[in-house]
N, C-alpha and C positions, 0 to 999 in steps of 0.2 A: 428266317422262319418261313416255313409255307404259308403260301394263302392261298384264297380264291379261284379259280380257274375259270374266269369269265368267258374263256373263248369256245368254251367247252360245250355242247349240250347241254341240259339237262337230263333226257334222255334220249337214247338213239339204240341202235342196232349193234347186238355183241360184239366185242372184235376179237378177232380168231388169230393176232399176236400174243400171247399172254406169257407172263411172267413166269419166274419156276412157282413162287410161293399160289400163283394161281392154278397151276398145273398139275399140283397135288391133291391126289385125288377127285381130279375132275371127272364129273359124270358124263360119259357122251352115251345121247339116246338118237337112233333113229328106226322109226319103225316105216317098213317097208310090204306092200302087197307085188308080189313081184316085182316087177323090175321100176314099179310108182313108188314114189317115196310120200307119207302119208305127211310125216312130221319127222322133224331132226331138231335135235339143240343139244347144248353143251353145258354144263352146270359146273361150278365151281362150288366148291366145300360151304362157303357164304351163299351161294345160291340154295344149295341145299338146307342149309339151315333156314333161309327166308320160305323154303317150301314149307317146311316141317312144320314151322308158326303159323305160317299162312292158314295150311290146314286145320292145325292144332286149332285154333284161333276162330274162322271159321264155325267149324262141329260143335265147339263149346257153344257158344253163344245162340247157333240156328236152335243148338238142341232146347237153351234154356227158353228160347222163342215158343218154338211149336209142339216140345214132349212134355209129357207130361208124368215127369222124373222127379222124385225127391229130392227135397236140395242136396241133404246131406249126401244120398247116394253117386249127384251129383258132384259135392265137393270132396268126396274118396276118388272117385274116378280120377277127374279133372287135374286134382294136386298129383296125384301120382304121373298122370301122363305128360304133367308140366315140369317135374322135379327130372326125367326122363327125357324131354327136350331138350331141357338145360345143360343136362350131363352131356347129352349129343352134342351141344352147341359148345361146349368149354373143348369137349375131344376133337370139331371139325374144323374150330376155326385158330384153334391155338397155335400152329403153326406159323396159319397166313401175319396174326395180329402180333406174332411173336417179330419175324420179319420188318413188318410195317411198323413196331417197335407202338402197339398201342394193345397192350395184355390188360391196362385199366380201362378199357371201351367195353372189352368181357365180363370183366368182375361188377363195372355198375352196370350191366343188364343181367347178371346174374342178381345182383341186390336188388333188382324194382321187381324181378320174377319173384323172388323172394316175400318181399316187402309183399303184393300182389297177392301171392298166395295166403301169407299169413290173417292180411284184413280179411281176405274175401272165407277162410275159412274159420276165421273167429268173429265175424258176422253171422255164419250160418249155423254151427255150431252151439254159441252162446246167444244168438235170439236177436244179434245186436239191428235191430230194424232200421236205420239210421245206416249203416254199411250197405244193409241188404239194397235197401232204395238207389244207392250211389252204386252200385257194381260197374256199372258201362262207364260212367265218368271216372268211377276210378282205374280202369286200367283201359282207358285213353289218354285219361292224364298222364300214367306212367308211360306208355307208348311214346305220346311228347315229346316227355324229358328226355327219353331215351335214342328217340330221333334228334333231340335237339344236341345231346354234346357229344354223340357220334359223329353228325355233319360238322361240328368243330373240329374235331378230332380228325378228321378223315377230309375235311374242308369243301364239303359237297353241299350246294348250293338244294341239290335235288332229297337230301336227308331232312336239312331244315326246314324247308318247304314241307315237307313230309310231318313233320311235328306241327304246322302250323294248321294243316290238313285235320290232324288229330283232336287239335287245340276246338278248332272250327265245329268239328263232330261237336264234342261236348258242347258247345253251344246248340247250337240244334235240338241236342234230344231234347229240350221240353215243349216241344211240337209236334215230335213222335210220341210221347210216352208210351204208348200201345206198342208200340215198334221197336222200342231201344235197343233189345238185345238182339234183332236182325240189324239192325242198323250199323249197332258196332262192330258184330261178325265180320261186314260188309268192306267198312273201314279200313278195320285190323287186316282182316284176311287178304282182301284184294290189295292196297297196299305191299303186302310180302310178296305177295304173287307177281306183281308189277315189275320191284326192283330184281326179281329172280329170273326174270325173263326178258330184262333190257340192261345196256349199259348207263350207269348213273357215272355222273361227273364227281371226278373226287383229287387230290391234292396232285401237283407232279411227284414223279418219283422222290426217294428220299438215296442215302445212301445205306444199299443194306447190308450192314457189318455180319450179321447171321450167318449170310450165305459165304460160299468162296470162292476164290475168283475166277474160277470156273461158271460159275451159275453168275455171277457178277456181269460179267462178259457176253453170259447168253440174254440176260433182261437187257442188258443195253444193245444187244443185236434187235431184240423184239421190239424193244421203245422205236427203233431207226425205222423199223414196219410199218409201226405207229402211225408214225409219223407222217410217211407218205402219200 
């Protein structure tokens, strides 16, 4: 059974060997003023999806901060743009988790988006005051959870950490209360953003029966890169 990879970072700098299941649909950006290069990076289907949260995640929470928006028009927005993440997140990363042979790491962060949406908008909808008050702890707590049996799953010391991080927020906000909802934006957002732009530590290869042995042949040419 895998485990741990203690020799590993927690985090460090991309590396530009990558697997096929990482190779797919990777995003390469670099923007250039002539012949100076302003910014370059490379994004993988799971990086992309940690932007899209990042963002998403972010914008809600600044908004519910500093505008001054009705909940409800708030929670039509918000659910629709979350139901529409998710979809993106089942379509980007289904491949990679199909591979890495971990399709249950998607479906329970499909269920806590889920779960998530359903309190925060039968909170705001039926008056439930008691929800409304908890919104930041409640989906930092799902953040958590989420962080917490993905780094199982994936055996990333920097996921778990990552949930503990979450866990720690919720402690805190009753020292901000004035602040929560940038706070958690803060959290959430940057968090995503983190692991979308650094390499995290996560389990040795496994054996991937998906691919063939052609692509078999080329991750284990990239692992030897790795390696070096």
């Amino acid at each position: 059974m895998s485990s741990f990879n203690f020799s590993s970072p927690l985090l460090r700098d991309k590396q530009t060997a990558l697997d096929v299941q990482d190779l797919q649909g990777i995003l390469n950006i670099k923007w250039k003023i002539w012949n100076k290069t302003l910014f370059s990076g490379s994004y993988t289907r799971i990086d992309q999806v940690f932007i899209i949260w990042g963002l998403l995640a972010a914008i809600i929470f600044t908004t519910a901060q500093f505008l001054s928006i009705s909940w409800t028009t708030q929670a039509i927005c918000w659910s629709t743009l979350s139901l529409i993440a998710t979809a993106i997140m089942v379509v980007f990363t289904w491949f990679w988790v199909s591979v890495e042979r971990l399709r249950w790491v998607v479906g329970c962060w499909v269920l806590l988006v889920l779960i998530g949406i359903t309190m925060t908008d039968l909170g705001i909808f039926l008056g439930w005051g008691e929800v409304l008050m908890r919104l930041c702890p409640l989906w930092l707590g799902l953040s958590a959870i989420g962080y917490f049996y993905t780094g199982l799953g994936l055996k990333s010391r920097t996921l778990v950490l990552n949930s503990l991080v979450h866990l720690g927020a919720i402690a805190l906000l009753p020292y901000i209360s004035s602040w929560q909802f940038l706070a958690t934006g803060i959290v959430m957002g940057f968090s995503l953003l983190i692991l979308a732009q650094l390499q995290w530590d996560m389990r040795s290869p496994i054996e991937y029966k998906l691919l063939t042995l052609e692509q078999r042949e080329f991750n284990r040419q990239q692992q030897q890169l790795r390696s070096v």
